[in-house]
TIMAR-864634 format. One record per residue: x, y, z of N, C-alpha, C in turn; residue number from 0. Coordinates in nm, 3 decimals. Layout:
BEGIN
ATOM       nxx       nyy       nzz      caxx      cayy      cazz       cxx       cyy       czz   num
ATOM         X         Y         Z         X         Y         Z         X         Y         Z   NUM
...
END
This chain:
BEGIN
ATOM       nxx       nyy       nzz      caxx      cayy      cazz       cxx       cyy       czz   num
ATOM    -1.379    -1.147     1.083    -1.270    -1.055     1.117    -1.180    -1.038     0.995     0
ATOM    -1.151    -0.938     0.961    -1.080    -0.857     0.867    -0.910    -0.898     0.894     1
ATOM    -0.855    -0.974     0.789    -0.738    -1.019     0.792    -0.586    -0.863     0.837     2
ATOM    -0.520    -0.817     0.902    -0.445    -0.724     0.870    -0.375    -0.725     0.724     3
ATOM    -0.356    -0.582     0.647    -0.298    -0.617     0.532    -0.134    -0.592     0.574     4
ATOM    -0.017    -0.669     0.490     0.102    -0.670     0.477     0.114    -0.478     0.423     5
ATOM     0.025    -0.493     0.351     0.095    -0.348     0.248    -0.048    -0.307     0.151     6
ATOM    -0.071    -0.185     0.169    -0.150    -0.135     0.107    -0.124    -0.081    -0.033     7
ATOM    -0.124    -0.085    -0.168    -0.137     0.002    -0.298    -0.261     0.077    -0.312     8
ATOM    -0.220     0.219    -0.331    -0.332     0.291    -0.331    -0.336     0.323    -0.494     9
ATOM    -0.461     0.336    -0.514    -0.493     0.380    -0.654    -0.415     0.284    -0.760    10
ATOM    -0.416     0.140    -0.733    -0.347     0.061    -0.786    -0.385     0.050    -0.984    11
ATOM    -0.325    -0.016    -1.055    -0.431    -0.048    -1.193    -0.354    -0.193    -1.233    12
ATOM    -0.417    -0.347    -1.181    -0.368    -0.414    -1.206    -0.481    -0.524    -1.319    13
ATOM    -0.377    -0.562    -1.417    -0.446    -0.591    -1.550    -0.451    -0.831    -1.525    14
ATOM    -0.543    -0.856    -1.488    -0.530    -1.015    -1.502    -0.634    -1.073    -1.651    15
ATOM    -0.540    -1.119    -1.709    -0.623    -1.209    -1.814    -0.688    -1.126    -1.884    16
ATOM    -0.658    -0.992    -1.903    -0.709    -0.892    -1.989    -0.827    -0.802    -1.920    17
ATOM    -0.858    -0.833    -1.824    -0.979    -0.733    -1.717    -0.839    -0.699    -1.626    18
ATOM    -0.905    -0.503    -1.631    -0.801    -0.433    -1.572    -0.879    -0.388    -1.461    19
ATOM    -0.831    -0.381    -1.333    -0.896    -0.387    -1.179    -0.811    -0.221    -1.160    20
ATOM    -0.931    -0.160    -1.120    -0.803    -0.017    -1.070    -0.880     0.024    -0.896    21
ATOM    -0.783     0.064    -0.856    -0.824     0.098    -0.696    -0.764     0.094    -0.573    22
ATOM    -0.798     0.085    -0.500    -0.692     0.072    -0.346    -0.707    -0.131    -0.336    23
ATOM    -0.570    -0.176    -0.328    -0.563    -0.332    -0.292    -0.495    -0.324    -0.134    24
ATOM    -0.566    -0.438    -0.058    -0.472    -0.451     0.043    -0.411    -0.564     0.031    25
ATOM    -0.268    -0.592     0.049    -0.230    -0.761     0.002    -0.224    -0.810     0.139    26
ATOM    -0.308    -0.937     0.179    -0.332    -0.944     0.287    -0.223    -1.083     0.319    27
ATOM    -0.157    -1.151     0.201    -0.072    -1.270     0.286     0.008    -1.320     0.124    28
ATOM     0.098    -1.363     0.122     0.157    -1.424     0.022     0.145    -1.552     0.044    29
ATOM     0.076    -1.627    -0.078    -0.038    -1.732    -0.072     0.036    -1.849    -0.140    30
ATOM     0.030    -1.956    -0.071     0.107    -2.093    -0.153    -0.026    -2.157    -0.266    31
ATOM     0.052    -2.197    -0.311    -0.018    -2.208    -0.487    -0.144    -2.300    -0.420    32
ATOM    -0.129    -2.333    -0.391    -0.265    -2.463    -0.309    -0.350    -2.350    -0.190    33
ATOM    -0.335    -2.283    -0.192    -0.369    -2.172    -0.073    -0.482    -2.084    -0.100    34
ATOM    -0.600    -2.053    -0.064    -0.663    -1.933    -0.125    -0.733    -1.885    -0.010    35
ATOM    -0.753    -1.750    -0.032    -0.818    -1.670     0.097    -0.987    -1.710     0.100    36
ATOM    -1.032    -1.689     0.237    -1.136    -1.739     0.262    -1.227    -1.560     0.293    37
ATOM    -1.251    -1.527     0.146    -1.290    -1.399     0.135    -1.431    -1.449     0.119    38
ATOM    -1.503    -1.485     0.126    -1.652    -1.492     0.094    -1.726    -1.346     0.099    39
ATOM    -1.769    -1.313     0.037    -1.883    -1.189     0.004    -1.790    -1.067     0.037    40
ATOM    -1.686    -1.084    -0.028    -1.608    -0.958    -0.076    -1.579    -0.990    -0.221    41
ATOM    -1.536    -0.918    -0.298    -1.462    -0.942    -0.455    -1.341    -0.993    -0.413    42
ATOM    -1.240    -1.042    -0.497    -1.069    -1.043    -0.460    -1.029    -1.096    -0.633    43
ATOM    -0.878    -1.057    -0.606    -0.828    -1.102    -0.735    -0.699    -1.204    -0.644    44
ATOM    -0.679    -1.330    -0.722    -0.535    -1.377    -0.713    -0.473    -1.332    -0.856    45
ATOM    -0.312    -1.328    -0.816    -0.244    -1.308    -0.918    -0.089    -1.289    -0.865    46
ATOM     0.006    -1.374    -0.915     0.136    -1.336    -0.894     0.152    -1.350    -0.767    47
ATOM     0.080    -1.482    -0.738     0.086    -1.542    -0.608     0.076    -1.478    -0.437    48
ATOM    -0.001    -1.320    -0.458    -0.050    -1.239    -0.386    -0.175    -1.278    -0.371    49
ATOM    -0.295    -1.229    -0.267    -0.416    -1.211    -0.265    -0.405    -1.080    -0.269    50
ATOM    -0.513    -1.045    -0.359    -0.531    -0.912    -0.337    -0.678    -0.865    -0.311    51
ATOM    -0.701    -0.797    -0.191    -0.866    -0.718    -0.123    -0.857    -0.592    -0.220    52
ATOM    -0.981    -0.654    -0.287    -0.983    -0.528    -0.424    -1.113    -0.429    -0.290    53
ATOM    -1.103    -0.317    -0.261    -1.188    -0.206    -0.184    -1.292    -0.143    -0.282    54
ATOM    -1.280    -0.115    -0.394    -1.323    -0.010    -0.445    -1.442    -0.131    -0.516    55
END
């Protein structure tokens, strides 16, 4: 089951560690540093203590 997202960015372009991710993110929870989403066989980026559901 598909987490609800907090907030959608559409057509986002977010840059981690020098690989730049562009596309629709859904941020699905604001994540404690010990915390990580249990995305298995999707992509995702952490960063800036968001999860982010990369779609594209």
């Amino acid at each position: 089951t598909k987490a609800t997202p907090i907030i959608v960015l559409k057509d986002a372009s977010i840059t981690i560690q020098g690989a730049k991710f562009t596309g629709d993110f859904e941020v699905l929870a604001l994540a404690e540093s010990d915390s990580f989403p249990a995305l298995l066989g999707h992509p995702w980026c952490y960063a800036n203590n968001v999860d982010l559901w990369f779609n594209k």
